[in-house]
C-alpha positions as CSV (number, residue, x, y, z in Angstrom):
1,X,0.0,0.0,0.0
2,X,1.1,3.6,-0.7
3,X,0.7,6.5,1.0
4,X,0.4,9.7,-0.4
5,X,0.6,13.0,1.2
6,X,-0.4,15.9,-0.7
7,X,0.5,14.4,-4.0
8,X,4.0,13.1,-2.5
9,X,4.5,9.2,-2.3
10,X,6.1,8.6,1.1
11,X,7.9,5.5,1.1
12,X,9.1,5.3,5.2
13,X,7.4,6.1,8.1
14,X,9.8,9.1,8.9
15,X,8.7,10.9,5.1
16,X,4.9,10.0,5.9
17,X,4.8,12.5,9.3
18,X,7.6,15.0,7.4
19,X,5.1,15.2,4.7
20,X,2.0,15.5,6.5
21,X,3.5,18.3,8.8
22,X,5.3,20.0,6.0
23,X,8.9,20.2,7.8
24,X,11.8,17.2,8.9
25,X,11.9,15.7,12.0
26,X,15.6,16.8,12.5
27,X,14.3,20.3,13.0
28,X,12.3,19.6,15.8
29,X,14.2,16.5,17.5
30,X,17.6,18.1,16.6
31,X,20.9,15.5,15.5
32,X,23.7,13.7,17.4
33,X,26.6,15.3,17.9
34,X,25.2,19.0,16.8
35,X,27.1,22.3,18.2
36,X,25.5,24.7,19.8
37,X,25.5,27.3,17.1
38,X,23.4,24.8,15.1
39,X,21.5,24.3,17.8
40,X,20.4,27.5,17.9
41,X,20.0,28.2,14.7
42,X,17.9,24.8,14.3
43,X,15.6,26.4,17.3
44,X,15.2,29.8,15.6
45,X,14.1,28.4,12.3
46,X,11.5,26.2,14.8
47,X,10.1,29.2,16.6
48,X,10.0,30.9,13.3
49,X,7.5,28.1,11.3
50,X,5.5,28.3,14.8
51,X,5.1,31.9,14.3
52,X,4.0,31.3,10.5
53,X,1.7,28.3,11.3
54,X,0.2,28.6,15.3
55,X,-1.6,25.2,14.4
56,X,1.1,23.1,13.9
57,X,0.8,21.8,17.4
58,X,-2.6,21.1,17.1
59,X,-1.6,19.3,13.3
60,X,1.0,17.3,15.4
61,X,-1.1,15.7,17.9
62,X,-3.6,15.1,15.3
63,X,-1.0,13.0,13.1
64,X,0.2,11.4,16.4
65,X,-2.9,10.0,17.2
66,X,-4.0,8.8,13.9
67,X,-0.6,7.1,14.0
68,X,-1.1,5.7,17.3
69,X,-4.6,4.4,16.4
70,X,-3.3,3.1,13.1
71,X,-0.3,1.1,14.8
72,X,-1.1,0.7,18.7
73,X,-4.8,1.6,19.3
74,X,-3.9,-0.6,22.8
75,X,-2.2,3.1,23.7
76,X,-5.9,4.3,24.2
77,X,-7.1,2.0,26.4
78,X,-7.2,3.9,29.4
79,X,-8.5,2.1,32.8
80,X,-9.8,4.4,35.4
81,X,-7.5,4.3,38.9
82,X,-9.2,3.6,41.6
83,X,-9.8,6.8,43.7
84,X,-7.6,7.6,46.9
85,X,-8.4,6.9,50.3
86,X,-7.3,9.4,52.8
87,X,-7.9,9.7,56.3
88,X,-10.4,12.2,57.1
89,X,-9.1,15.5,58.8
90,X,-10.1,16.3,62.1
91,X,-12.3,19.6,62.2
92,X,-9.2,21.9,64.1
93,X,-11.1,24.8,63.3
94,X,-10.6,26.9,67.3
95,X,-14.1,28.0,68.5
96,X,-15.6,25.1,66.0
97,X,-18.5,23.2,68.1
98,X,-17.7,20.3,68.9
C-alpha cells in the first residue's frame, strides 16, 4: 500500500509525518553530535515556522494520534484508577463546636 501525502509518495514512516506536517523531524528533535551554534539556529528556524503556522501543534497531535490508532490503538485503552483513600481531617477549626 502507498501513502500519499499531498501528491507526495512517502515511502518510510519518517517521510509520511515530514510530509503531513510539511517540515523534517531533524528540526524539531535536533541531531547527534550537533554544536551549539546549530543548535540555535535549528531552534530559531523552529520558533520561526510556529510563528508562521500557530496550528502546527494542534496538526502534530492530530498525526500522532492517527498514528497511534493506526499502529497501537492498545495506547488508548485507558483504565480508570481507583480513587484515593485518605484519612479524614479532624475539624481543628478553634471555637468550632464540637
Amino acid at each position: 500500500m502507498r501513502s500519499i501525502v499531498a501528491g507526495h509518495v512517502a515511502v518510510t514512516a519518517t517521510e509520511f509525518v515530514e510530509l503531513a506536517l510539511g517540515s523534517p523531524l531533524d528540526l524539531w528533535l535536533g541531531v547527534a553530535g550537533e554544536s551549539e551554534m546549530e543548535r540555535a539556529a535549528r531552534l530559531d528556524a523552529a520558533r520561526d515556522i510556529l510563528a508562521d503556522e500557530p496550528d502546527l501543534p494542534d496538526r502534530v497531535s492530530r498525526v500522532a494520534a492517527e498514528a497511534i490508532e493506526a499502529f497501537a490503538p492498545e495506547l488508548f485503552n485507558v483504565t480508570p484508577l481507583a480513587p484515593r483513600v485518605t484519612a479524614r481531617r479532624r475539624n481543628s477549626r478553634k471555637g468550632a463546636a464540637a
